[in-house]
C-alpha positions as CSV (number, residue, x, y, z in Angstrom):
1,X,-16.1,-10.9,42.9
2,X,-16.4,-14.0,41.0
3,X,-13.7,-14.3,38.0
4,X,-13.3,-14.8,34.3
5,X,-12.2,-18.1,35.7
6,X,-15.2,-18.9,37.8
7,X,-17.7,-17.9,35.1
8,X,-15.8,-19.7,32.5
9,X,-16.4,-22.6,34.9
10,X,-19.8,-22.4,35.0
11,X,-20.1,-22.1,31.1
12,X,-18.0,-25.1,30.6
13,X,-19.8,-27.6,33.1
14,X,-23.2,-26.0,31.8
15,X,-22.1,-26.9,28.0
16,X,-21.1,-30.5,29.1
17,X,-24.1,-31.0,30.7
18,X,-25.9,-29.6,27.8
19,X,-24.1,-32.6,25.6
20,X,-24.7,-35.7,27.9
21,X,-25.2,-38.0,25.6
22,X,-23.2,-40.9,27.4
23,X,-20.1,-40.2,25.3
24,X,-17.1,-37.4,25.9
25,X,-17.6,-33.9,24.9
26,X,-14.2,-32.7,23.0
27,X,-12.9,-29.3,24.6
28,X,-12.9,-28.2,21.3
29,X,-16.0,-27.8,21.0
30,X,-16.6,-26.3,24.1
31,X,-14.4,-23.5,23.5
32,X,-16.3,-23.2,19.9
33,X,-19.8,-23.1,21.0
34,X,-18.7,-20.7,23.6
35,X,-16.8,-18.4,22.1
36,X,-13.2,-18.9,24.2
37,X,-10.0,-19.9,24.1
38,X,-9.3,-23.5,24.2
39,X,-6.0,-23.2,25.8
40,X,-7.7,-21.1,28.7
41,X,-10.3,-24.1,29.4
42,X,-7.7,-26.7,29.5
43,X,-6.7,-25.0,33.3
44,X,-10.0,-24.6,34.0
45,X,-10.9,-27.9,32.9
46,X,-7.7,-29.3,34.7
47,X,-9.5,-27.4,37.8
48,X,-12.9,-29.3,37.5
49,X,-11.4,-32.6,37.3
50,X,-9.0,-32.3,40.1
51,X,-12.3,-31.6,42.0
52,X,-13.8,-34.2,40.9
53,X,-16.6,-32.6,39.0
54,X,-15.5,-33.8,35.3
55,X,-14.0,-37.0,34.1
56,X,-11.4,-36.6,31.5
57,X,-10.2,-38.7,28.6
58,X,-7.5,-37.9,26.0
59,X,-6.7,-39.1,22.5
60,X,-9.2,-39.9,19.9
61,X,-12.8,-40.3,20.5
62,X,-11.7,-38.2,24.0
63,X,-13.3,-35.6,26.1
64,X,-15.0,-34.7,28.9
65,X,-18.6,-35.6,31.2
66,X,-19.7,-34.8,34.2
67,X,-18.6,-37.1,37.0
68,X,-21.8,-37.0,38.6
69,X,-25.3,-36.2,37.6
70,X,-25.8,-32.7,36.6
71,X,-29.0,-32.4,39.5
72,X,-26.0,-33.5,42.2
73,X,-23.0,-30.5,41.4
74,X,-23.5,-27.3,42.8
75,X,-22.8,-24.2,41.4
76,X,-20.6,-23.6,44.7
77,X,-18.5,-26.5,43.9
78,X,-17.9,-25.0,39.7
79,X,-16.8,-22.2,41.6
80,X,-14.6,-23.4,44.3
81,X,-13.2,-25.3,42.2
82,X,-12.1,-23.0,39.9
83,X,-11.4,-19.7,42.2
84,X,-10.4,-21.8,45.6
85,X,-11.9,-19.4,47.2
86,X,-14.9,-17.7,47.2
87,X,-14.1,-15.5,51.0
88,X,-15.9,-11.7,51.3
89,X,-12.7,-10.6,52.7
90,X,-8.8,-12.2,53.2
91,X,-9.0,-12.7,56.7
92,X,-11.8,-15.4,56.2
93,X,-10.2,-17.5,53.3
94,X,-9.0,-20.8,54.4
95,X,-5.5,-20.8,56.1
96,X,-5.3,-16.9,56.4
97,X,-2.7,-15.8,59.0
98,X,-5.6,-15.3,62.3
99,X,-6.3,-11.5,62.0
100,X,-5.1,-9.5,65.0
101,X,-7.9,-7.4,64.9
102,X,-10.5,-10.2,65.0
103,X,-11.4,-9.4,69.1
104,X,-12.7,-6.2,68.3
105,X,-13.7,-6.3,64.8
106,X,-17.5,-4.8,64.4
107,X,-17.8,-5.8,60.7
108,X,-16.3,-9.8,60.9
109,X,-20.2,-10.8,62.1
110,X,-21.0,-9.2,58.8
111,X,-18.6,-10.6,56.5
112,X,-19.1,-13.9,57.8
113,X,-22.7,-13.5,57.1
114,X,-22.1,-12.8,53.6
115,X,-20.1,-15.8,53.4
116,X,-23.1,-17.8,54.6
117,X,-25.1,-16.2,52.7
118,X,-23.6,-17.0,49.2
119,X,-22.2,-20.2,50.1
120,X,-26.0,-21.4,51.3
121,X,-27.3,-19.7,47.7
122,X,-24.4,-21.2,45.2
123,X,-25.1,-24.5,47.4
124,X,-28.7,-24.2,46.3
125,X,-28.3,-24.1,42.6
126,X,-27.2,-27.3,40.5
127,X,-25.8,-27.1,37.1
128,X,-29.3,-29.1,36.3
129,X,-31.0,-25.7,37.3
130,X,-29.2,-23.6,35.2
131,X,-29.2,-26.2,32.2
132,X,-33.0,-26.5,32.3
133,X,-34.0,-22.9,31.9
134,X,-37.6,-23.1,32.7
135,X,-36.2,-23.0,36.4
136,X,-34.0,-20.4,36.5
137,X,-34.6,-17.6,38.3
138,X,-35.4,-14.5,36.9
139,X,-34.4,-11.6,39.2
């Protein structure tokens, strides 16, 4: 299950993209358009940057963009980014402990299936989808 966190993510990249008009978008405003905390998006925003989806600027006149074109971040990278992990099941996230089980598991074909599955979906989606709504899916 995808997070606050994740979702926030999502909202936050989405409203930045929404602003792009070549200059920084205060998180201020952010968090006011979107009804949340501004404290809470300064970790998530920490989060984007560190994976190199924003560019950040403080002081006056700061803020934040996109650090690429809206059409070239997926909506698997918002998420990564801001869960780590986005693994069906423990034994599958990245540096779990090898399960002892795995030989004989019946169910690990499934779960990494599911894995594939979403990872190949998010992959699919750019925050440029989700900004221009005339493309968005409806189901």
């Amino acid at each position: 299950m995808i997070s606050t966190k994740g979702r926030y993510a999502i909202r936050v990249v989405i409203d930045i993209a929404e602003q792009d008009k070549g200059t920084r978008v205060p998180l201020g405003d952010v968090a006011e358009r979107q009804a949340m905390s501004e404290k809470y998006l300064q970790r998530i925003a920490k989060s984007l940057v560190e994976a190199g989806l924003l560019v950040g600027v403080g002081g006056r006149g700061g803020g934040y963009a996109l650090a690429r074109p809206a059409k070239s971040i997926s909506v698997f990278e918002v998420i990564r980014a801001a869960e780590g992990s986005l693994a069906s099941v423990a034994c599958l996230e990245k540096g779990a402990e090898p399960c002892e089980r795995a030989q004989n598991c019946k169910a690990l074909r499934l779960w990494r299936g599911l894995d594939k599955m979403t990872r190949s979906y998010l992959e699919g989606v750019t925050v440029a989808d989700l900004v221009d709504t005339n493309t968005a899916e409806a189901d």
